[in-house]
N, C-alpha and C positions, 0 to 999 in steps of 0.2 A: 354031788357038789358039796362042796363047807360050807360052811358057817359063812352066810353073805353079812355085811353091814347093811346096814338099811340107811337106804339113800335119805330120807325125812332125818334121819337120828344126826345123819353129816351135815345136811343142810340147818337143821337147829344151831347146833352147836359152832359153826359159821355165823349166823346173823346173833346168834347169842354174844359171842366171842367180839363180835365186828361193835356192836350194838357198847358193849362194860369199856372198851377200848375208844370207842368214841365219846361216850359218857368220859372218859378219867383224862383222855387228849385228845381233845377235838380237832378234826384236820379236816377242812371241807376240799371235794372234789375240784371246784370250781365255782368262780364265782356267779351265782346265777339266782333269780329271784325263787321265792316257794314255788310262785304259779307256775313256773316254767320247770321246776325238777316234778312236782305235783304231773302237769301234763305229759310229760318225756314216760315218767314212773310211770304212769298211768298207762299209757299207749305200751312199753315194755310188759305190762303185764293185761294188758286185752292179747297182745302177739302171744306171749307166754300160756294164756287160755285158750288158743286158738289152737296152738300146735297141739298142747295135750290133747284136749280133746279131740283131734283128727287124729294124732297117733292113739289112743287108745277107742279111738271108733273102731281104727283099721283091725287091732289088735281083736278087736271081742268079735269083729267081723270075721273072721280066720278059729274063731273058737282055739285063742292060745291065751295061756297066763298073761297076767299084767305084773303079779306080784313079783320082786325080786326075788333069785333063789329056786325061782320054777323051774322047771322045764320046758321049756317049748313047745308045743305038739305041733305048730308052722311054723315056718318061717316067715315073714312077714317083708314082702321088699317091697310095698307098694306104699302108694299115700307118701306122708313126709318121710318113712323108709324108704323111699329111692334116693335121699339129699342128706341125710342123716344114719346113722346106725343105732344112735341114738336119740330121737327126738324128742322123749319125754325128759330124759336127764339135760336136756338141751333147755325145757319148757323151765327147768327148774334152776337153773342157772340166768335163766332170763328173770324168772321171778325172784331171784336174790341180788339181781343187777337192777329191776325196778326198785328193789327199797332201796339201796344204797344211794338212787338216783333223784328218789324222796326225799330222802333225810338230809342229801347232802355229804354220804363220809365215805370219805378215803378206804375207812378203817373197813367198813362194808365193801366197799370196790374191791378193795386187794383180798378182803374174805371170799369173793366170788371167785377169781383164779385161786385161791386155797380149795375152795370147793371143787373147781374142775381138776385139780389134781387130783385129790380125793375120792373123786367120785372115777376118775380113770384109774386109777392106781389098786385101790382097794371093791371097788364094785364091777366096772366094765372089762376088767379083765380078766376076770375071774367069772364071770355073765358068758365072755366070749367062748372061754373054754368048755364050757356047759355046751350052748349052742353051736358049737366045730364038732365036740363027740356027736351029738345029737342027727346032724346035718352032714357030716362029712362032706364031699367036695360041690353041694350046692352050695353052703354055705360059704365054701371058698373061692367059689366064684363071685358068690355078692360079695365077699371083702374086699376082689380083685377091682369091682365097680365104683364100691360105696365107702367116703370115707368115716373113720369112728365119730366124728364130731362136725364138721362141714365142709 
């Protein structure tokens, strides 16, 4: 496989980007008190720890990489893999939809769908095709089930 981006270096540069843009023009989500983006934020990111962590239980449980750019040695279609194809890049998208839902900004909200393109475009599809040579038509039959994202 190439040369992967790494998912962390996408997600920086998303809340960094979201973050200088809300600093220079501020544009809030909606109008809603701290405690109430604070609580929403907060409960986004217990959901956000919850999935990781149960996707990467299932994962160490199956004795397969976590890292991107690995290779798989299983396949994995249990746990939040039967709902997901991705549920750790899902964890991570949730966890940059909790700050934006902290802070209040726009600028971070719409860096969240920049992120999921991002992270589909230049990381999961190029992930997939790693795990299709790997897997051949098991693998194609979990595609046939499960979709990339929800």
């Amino acid at each position: 496989m190439g040369k992967v981006t790494r998912p962390p270096v996408l997600f920086f540069a998303c809340l960094i980007l979201g973050a200088l843009l809300q600093y220079l023009w501020p544009l809030s989500i909606a109008n809603y008190s701290f405690a109430t983006g604070m609580v929403a934020g907060s409960i986004a990111l217990f959901l956000a720890a919850a999935l990781a962590s149960w996707g990467i239980w299932k994962m160490k449980r199956h004795c397969t990489p976590i890292e991107p750019g690995r290779t798989p040695v299983r396949l994995v279609t249990t746990g939040p893999f039967r709902f997901s194809r991705n549920p750790l890049y899902l964890a991570l998208l949730l966890v940059h939809s909790a700050f934006a839902i902290m802070s209040n900004s726009l600028w971070l909200a719409l860096g969240t769908g920049v992120l999921l393109v991002l992270l589909d475009r230049l990381v999961v599809v190029r992930e997939e095709a790693t795990i299709q040579n790997a897997f051949g038509t098991e693998y194609s039959n979990y595609v046939a089930r499960v979709r990339r994202w929800l």
